[in-house]
C-alpha positions in Angstrom: -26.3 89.2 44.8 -22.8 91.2 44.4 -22.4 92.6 40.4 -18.7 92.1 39.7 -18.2 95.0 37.0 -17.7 94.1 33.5 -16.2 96.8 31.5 -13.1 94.9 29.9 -10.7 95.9 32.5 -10.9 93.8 35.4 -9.4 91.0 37.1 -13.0 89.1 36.7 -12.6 85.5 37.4 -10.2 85.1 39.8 -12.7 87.9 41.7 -15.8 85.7 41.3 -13.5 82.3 42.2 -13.3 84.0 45.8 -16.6 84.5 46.3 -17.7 80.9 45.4 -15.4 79.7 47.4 -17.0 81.7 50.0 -20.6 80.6 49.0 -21.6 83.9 48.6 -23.4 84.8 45.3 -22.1 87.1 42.5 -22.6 87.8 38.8 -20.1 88.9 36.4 -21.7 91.8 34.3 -22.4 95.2 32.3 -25.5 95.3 32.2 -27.1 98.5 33.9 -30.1 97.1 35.3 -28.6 93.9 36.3 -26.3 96.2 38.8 -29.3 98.1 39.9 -30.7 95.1 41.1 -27.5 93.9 43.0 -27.0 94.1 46.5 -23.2 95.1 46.4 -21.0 95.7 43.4 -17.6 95.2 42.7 -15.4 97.1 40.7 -12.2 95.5 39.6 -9.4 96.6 37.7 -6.2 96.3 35.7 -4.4 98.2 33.3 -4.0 102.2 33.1 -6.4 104.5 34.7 -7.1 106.9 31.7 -8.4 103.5 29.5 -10.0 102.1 32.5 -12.1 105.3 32.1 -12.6 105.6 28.6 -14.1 101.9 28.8 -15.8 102.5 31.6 -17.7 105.4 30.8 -17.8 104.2 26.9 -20.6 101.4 28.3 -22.0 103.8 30.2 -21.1 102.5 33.8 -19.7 105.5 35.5 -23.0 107.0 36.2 -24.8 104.1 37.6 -21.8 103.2 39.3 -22.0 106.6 40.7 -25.7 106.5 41.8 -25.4 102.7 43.9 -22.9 103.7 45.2 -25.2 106.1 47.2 -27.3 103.4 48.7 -25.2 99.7 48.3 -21.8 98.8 49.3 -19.0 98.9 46.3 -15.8 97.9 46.7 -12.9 98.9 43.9 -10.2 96.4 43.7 -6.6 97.7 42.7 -6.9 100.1 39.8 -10.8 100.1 40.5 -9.9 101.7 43.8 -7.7 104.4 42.0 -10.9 104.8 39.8 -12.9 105.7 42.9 -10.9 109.0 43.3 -11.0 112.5 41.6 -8.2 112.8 39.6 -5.4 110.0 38.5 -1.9 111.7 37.1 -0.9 108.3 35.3 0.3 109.1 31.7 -1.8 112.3 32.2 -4.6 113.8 34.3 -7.7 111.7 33.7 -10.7 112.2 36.1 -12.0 109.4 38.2 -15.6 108.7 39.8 -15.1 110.8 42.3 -16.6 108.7 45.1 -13.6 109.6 47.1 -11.8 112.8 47.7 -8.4 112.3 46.3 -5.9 111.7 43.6 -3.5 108.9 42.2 -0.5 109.6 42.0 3.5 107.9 41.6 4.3 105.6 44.5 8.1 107.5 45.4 9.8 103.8 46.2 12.7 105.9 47.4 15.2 103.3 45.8 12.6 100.3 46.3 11.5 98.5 43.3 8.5 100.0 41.6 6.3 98.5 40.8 6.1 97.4 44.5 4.7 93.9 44.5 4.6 91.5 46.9 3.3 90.6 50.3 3.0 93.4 52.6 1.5 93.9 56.6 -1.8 95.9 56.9 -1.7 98.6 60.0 -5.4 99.2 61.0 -5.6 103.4 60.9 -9.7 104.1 61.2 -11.3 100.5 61.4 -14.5 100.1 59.5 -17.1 96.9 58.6 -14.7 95.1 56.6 -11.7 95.2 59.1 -13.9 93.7 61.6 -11.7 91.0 63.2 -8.9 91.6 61.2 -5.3 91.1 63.1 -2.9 93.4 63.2 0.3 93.1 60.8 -2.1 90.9 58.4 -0.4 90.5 55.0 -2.1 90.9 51.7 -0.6 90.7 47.9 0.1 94.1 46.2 0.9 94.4 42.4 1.3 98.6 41.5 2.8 101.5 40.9 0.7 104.0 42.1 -1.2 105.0 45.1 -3.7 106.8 46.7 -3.2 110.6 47.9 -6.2 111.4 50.4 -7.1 112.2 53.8 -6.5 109.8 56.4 -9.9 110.0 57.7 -10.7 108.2 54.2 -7.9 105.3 55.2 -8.8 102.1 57.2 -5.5 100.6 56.4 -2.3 101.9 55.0 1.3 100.1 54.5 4.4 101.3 54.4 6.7 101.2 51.3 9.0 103.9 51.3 5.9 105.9 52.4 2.6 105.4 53.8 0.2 103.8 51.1 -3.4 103.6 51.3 -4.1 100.1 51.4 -7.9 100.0 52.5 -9.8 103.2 52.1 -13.7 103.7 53.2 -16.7 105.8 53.3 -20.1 105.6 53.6 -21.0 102.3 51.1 -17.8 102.8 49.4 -14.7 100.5 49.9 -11.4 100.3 47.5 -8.7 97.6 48.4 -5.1 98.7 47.0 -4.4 95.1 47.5 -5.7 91.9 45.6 -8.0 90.3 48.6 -8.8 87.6 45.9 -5.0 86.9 46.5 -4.1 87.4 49.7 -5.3 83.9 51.0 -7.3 84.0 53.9 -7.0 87.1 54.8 -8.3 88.3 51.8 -10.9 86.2 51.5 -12.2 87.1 55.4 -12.2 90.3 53.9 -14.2 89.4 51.0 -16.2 87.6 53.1 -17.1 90.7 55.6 -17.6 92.9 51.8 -20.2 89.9 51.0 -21.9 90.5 54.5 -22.5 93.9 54.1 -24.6 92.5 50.3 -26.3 90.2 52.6 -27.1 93.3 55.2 -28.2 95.3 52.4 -30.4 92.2 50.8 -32.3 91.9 54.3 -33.1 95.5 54.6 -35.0 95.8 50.7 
């Protein structure tokens, strides 16, 4: 079972329409022990980072976001990637989860429209689990105006965009997707479906 994260934020439905499309079983929720007993979670997100936070932390969800995270995959979608970082300067310096070492900062378009949004190729830098048969110059759907600022060791994909933009960063259980893999057609819903394998993985071993 994968907990898609309810905390009044996210880009729920359309999240959960992927994975029954993909057969592959997920609840929408906020309640804590409901995501203790999931296999996988998923964090979505839309909006600004510093209410993100407030609402997130307000229900109480950081913390046990914080302490699955330790031993079942979690994958952040969009601003619940951002979210999975230290610090986020959007509107002001809010801290994040942590999960990841990093901030969010401005995406510097150089001239490009911001917010960048639109179809944009995936380059594969450290491959991990959920790139796993993923081609090369894949596209995927990108709606933002910020962006990850980490070590590249962190990044399993980037794009380019006046500069190089986290697109797909990883480790340990924890996964954030830049992009919208609920949108990105079959290429985002392969990579959903390799998330949802690493629930079943994690369902087999309890």
């Amino acid at each position: 079972m994968i907990a898609i994260i309810d905390y009044g934020a996210g880009n729920l439905f359309s999240v959960k329409n992927a994975l029954d499309f993909l057969q592959k079983e997920s609840t929408i929720t906020e309640d804590v022990q409901e995501i203790r007993k999931a296999d996988a979670m998923i964090l979505p997100g839309v909006g600004a980072f510093p209410d993100a936070m407030r609402m997130l932390k307000e229900k109480g969800l950081d913390k046990v976001i914080c302490e699955e995270a330790q031993r079942k995959p979690l994958l952040g979608i969009c601003l619940g990637m951002q979210m999975l970082f230290e610090t986020s300067y959007e509107f002001k310096e809010t801290k994040g989860l942590g999960l990841l070492e990093g901030s969010v900062v401005p995406i510097d378009g150089g001239g490009l429209k911001i917010p960048h949004m639109g179809w944009n190729n995936l380059t594969i830098l450290n491959p991990c689990k959920m790139t796993e048969g993923l081609k090369e110059d894949a596209y995927v759907y990108f709606v933002h105006s910020f962006r990850a600022e980490t070590k590249d060791e962190n990044i399993s994909c980037y794009t380019m965009y006046n500069e190089k933009i986290p697109a797909l960063v990883h480790k340990g259980f924890v996964y954030g997707a830049q992009f919208h893999p609920e949108k990105s057609g079959s290429v985002g819903l392969g990579l959903l479906e390799r998330f949802a394998d690493l629930a079943k993985i994690q369902e087999e071993e309890r």
